[in-house]
C-alpha positions as CSV (number, residue, x, y, z in Angstrom):
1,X,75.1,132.2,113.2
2,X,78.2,130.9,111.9
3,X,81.6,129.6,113.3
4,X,85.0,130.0,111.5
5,X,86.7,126.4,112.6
6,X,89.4,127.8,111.2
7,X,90.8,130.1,113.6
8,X,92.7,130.6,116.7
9,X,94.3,127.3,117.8
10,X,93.8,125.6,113.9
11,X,95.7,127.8,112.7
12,X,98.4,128.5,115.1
13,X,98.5,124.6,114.9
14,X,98.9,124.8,111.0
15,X,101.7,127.5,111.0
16,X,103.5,125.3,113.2
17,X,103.0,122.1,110.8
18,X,101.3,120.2,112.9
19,X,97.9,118.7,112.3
20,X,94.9,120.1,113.6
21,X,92.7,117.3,113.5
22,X,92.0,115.0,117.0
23,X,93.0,111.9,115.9
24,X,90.8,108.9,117.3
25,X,92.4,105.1,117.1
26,X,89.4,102.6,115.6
27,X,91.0,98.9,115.7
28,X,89.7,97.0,112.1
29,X,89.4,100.2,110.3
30,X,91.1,100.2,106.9
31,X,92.0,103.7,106.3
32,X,91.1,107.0,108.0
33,X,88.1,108.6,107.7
34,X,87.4,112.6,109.2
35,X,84.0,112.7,111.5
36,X,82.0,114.1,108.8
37,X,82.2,112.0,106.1
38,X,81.6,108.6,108.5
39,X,78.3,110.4,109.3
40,X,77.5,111.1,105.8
41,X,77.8,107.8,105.1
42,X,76.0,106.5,108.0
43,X,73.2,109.1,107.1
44,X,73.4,107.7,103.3
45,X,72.5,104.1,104.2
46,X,69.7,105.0,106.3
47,X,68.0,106.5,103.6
48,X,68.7,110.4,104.4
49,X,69.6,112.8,101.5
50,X,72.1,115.4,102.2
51,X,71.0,119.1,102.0
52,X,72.5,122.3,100.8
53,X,74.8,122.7,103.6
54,X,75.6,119.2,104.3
55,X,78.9,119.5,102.7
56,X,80.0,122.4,104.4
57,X,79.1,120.6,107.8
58,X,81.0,117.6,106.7
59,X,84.0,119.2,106.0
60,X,84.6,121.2,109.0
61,X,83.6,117.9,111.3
62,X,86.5,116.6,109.0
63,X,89.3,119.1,109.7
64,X,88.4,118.8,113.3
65,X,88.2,114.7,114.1
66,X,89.6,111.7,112.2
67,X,89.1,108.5,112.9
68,X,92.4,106.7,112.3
69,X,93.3,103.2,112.4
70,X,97.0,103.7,113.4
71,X,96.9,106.8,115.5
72,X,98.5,106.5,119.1
């Protein structure tokens, strides 16, 4: 089964030019990183090799949470 996480409120969200990402404030964080690709890289150090649709998975974690060290 598959999920478009690109539909209803994304995109309303989008034609309106507003970001569709949840924005979650991490004090001592450099820059901001989406969901997905902190747990890529927390799945990289332990060891774990990503499979075929890793990337896919990581990218729509992205568009939906960020982890930002300035958001309010």
């Amino acid at each position: 089964m598959q999920i478009d996480l690109n539909s209803g409120q994304a995109q309303q969200a989008q034609s309106q030019g507003q970001d569709p990402r949840f924005a979650i404030p991490v004090p001592g964080l450099h820059s901001a990183i989406g969901a997905g690709s902190a747990i890529e890289r927390f799945t990289r150090a332990l060891g774990i090799e990503p499979c075929g649709g890793c990337k896919q998975r990581r990218d729509a974690l992205d568009r939906m949470v960020r982890f930002n060290p300035w958001a309010t």
